[in-house]
Backbone as JSON Lines, residues from 0, in Angstrom:
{"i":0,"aa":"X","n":[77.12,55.66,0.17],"ca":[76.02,55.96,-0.73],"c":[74.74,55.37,-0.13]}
{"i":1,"aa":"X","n":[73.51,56.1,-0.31],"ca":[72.61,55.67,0.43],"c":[71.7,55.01,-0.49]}
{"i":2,"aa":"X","n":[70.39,54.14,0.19],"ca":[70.05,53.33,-0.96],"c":[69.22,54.07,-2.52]}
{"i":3,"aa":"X","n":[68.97,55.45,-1.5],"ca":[68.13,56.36,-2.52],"c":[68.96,56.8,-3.74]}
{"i":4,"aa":"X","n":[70.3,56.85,-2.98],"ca":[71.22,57.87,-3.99],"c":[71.96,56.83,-5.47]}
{"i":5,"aa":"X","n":[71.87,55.28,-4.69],"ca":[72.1,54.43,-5.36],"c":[71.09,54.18,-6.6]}
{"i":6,"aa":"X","n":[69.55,53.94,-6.17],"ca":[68.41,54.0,-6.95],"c":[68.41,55.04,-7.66]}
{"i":7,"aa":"X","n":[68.74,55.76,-7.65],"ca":[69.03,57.53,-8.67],"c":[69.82,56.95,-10.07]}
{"i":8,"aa":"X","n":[70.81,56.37,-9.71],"ca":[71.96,56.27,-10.99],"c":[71.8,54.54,-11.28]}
{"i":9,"aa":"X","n":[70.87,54.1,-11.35],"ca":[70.74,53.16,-11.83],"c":[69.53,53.21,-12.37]}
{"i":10,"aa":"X","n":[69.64,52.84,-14.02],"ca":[68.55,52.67,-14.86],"c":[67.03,52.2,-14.57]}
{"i":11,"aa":"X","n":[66.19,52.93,-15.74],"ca":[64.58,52.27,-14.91],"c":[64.79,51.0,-15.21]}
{"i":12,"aa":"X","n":[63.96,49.81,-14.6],"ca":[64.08,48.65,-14.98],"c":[62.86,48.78,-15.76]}
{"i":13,"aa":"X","n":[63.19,47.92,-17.25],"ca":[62.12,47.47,-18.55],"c":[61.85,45.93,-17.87]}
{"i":14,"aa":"X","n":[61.25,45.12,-18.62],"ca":[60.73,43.8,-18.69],"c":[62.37,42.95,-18.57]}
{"i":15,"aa":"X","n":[63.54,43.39,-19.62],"ca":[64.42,42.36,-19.13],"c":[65.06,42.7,-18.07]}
{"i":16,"aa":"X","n":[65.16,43.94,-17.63],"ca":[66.07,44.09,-16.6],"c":[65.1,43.6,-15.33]}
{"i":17,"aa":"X","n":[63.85,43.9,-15.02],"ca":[63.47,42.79,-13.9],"c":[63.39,41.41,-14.41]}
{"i":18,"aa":"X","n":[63.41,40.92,-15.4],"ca":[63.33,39.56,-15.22],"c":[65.33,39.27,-14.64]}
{"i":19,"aa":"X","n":[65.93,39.99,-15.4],"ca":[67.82,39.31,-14.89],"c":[67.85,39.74,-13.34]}
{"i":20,"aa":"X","n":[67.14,40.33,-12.82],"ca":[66.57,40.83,-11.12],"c":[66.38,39.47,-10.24]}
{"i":21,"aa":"X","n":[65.42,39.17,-11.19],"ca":[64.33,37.93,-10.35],"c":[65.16,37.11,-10.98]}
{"i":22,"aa":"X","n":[65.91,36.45,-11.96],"ca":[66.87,35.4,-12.38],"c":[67.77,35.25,-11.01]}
{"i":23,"aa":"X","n":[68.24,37.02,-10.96],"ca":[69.42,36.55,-10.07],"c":[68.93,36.57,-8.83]}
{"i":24,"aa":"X","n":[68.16,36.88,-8.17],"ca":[67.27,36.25,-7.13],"c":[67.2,34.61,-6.82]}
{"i":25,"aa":"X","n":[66.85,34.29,-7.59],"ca":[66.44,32.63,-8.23],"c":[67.43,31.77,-8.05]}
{"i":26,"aa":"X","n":[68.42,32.62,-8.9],"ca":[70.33,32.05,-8.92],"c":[70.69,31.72,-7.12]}
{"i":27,"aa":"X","n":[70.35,32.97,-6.59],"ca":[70.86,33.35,-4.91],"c":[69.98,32.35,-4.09]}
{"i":28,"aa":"X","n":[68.79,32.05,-4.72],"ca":[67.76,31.13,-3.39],"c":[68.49,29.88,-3.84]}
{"i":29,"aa":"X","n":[69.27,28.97,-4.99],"ca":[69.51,27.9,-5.18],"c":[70.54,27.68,-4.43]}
{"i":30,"aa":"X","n":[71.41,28.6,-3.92],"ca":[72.41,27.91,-3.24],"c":[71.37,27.37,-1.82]}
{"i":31,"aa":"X","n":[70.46,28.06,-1.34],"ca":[70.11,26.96,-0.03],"c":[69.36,25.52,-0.46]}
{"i":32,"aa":"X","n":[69.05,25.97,-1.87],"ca":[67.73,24.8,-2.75],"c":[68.58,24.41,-3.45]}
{"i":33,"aa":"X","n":[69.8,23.8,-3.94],"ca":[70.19,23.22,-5.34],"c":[69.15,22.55,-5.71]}
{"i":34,"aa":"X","n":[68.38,21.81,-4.98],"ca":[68.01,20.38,-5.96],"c":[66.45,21.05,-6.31]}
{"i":35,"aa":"X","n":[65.89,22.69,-5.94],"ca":[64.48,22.89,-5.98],"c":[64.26,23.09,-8.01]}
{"i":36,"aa":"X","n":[63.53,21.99,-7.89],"ca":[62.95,22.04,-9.49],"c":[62.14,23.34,-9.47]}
{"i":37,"aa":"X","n":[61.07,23.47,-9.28],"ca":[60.38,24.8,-9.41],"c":[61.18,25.96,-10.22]}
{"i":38,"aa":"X","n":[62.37,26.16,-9.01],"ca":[62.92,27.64,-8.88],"c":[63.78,27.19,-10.43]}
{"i":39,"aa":"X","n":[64.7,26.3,-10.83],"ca":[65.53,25.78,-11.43],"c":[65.18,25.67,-12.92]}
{"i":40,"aa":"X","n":[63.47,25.58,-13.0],"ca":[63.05,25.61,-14.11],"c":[62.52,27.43,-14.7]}
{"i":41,"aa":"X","n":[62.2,28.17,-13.62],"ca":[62.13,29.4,-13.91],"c":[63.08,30.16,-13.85]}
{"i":42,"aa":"X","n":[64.37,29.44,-13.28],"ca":[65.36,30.11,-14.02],"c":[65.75,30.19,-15.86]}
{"i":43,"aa":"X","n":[65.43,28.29,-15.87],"ca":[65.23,28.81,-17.87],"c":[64.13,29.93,-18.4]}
{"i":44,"aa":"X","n":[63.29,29.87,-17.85],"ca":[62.39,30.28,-18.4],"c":[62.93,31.32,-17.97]}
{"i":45,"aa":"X","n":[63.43,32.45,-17.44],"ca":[63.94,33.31,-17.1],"c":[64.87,34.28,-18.34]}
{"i":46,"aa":"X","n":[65.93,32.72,-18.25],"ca":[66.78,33.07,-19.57],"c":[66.63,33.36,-20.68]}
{"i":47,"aa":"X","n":[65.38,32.28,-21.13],"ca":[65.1,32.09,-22.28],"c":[63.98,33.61,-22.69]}
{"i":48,"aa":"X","n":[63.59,33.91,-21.81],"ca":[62.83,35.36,-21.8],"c":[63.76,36.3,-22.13]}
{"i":49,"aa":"X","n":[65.33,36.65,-21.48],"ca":[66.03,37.53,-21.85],"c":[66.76,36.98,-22.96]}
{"i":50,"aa":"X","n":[67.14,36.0,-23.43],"ca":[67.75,36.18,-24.45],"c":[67.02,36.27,-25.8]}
{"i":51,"aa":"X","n":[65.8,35.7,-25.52],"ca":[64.33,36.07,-26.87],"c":[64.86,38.36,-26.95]}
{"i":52,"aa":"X","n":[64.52,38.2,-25.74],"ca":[64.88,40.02,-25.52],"c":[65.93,40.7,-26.0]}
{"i":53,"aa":"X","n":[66.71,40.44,-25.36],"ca":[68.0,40.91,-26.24],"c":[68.4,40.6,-27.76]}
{"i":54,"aa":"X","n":[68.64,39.48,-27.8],"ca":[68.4,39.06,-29.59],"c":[67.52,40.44,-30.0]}
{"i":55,"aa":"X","n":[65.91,40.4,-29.87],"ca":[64.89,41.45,-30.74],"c":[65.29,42.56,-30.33]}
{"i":56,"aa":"X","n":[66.55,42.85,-29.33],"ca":[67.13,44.41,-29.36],"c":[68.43,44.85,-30.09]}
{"i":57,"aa":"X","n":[68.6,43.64,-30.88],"ca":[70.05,43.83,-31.22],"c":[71.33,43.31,-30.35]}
{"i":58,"aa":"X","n":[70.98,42.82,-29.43],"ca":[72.73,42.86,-28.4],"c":[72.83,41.44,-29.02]}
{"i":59,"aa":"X","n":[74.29,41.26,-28.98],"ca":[74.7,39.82,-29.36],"c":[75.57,39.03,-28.49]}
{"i":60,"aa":"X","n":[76.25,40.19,-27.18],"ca":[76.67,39.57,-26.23],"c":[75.78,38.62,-25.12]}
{"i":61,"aa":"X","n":[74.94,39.45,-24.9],"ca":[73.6,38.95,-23.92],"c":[73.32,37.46,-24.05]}
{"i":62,"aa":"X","n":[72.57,37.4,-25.62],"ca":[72.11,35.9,-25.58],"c":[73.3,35.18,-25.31]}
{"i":63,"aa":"X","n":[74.89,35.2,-26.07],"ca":[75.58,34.3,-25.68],"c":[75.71,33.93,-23.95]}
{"i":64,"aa":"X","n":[75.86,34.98,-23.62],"ca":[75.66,34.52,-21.75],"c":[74.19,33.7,-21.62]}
{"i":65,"aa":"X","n":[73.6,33.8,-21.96],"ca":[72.23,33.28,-21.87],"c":[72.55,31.96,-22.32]}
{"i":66,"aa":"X","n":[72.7,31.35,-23.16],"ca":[73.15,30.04,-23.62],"c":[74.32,29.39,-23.13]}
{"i":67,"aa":"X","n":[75.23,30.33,-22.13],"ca":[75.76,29.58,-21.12],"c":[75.56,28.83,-19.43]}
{"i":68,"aa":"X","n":[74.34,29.97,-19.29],"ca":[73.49,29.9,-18.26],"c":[72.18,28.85,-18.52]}
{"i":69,"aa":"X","n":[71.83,28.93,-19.8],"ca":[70.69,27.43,-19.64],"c":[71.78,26.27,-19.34]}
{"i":70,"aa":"X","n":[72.9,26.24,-20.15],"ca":[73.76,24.83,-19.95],"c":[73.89,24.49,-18.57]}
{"i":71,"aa":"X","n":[74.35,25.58,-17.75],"ca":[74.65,25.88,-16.27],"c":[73.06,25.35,-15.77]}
{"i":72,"aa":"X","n":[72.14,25.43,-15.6],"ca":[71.02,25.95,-15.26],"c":[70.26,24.42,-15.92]}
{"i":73,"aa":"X","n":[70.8,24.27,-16.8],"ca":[70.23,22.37,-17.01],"c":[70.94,21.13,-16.48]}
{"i":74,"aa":"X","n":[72.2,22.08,-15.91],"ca":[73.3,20.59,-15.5],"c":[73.09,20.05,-14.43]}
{"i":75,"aa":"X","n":[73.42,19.11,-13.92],"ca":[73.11,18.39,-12.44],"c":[73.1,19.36,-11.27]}
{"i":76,"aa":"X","n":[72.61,19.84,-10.27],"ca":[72.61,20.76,-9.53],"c":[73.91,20.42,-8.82]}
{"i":77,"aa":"X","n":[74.44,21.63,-8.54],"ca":[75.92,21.49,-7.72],"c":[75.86,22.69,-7.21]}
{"i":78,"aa":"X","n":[76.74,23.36,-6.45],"ca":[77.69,24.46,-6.08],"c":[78.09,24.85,-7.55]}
{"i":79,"aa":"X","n":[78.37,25.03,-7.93],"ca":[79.12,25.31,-9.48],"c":[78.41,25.89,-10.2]}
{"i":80,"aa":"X","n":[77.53,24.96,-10.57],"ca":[76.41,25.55,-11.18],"c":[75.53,26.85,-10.72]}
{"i":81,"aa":"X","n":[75.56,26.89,-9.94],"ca":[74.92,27.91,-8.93],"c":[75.81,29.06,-9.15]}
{"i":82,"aa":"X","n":[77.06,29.15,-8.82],"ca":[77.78,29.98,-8.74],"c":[77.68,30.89,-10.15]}
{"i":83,"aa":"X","n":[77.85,29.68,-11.39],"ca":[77.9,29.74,-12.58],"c":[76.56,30.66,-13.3]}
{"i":84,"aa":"X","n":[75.37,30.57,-12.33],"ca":[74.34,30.9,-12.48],"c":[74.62,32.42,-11.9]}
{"i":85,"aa":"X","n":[75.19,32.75,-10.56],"ca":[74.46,34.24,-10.27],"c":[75.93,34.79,-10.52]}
{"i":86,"aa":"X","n":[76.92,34.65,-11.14],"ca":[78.06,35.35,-11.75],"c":[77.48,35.5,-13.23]}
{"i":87,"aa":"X","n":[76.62,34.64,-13.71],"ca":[76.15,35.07,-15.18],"c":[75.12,36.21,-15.17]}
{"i":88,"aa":"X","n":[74.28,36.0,-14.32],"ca":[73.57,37.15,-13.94],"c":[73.63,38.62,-13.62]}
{"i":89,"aa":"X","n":[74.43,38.56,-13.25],"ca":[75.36,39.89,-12.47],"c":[76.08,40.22,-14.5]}
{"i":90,"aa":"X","n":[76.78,39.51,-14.76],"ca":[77.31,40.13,-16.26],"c":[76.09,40.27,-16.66]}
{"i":91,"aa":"X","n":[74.82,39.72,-17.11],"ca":[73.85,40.27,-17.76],"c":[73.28,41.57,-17.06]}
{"i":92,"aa":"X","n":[73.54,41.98,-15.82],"ca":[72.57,42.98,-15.25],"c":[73.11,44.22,-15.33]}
{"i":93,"aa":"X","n":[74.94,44.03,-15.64],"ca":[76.05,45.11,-16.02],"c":[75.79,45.36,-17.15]}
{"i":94,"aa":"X","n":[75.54,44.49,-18.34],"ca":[75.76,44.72,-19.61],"c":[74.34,45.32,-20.05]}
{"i":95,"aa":"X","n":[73.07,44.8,-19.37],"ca":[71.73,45.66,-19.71],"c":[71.98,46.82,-19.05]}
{"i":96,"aa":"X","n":[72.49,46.91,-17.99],"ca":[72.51,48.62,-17.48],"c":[73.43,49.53,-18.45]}
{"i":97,"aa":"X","n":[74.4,48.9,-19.29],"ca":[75.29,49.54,-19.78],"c":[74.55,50.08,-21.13]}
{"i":98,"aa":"X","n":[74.06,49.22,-21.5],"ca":[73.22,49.25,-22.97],"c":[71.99,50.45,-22.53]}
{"i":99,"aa":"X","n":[71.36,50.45,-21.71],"ca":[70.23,51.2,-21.07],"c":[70.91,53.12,-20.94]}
{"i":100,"aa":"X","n":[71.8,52.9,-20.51],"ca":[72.36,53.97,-20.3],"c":[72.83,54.34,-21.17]}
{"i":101,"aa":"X","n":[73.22,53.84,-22.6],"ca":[73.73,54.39,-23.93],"c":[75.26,53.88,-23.83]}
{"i":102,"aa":"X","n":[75.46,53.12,-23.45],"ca":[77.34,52.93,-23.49],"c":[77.88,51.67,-24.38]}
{"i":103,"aa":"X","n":[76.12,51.49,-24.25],"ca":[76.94,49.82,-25.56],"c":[75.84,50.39,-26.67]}
């Protein structure tokens, strides 16, 4: 599949779906940065943007991932956490594409 044909069947991105974009971006630069505050704090702020979002759309799965990812995302920086971070991301970016597309 080519990258065009890929960009075809995947939803437009709204406001949360680029922000869970740039989250999981954020998630992916911490494994070379664990300890970068900057990036670490706009990851909450990240979260806390999509799950304000989702909540005012109705989804009720979303925020709960979201409130597992600030915990992740406030804990001591590790490997773990990180991991914990762009595996949460990836479920939020499935579950907004799913919702986007009419399936949830």
């Amino acid at each position: 599949m080519t990258d065009g044909q890929k960009r075809k069947s995947e939803p437009l991105l709204d406001q949360t779906g680029q922000a869970i974009l740039e989250g999981r971006d954020a998630a992916t630069f911490l494994w070379q940065a664990p300890d970068d505050g900057p990036t670490r704090q706009r990851v909450i702020e990240i979260l806390e943007q999509v799950k304000r979002d989702s909540a005012a759309k109705g989804r009720r799965e979303m925020p709960k991932i979201c409130d597992e990812l600030l915990t992740a995302a406030r804990a001591e920086p590790s490997p773990q956490s990180v991991d914990i971070l762009q595996n949460g991301f990836d479920r939020l970016y499935k579950l907004w594409g799913a919702a986007k597309s009419g399936l949830l």
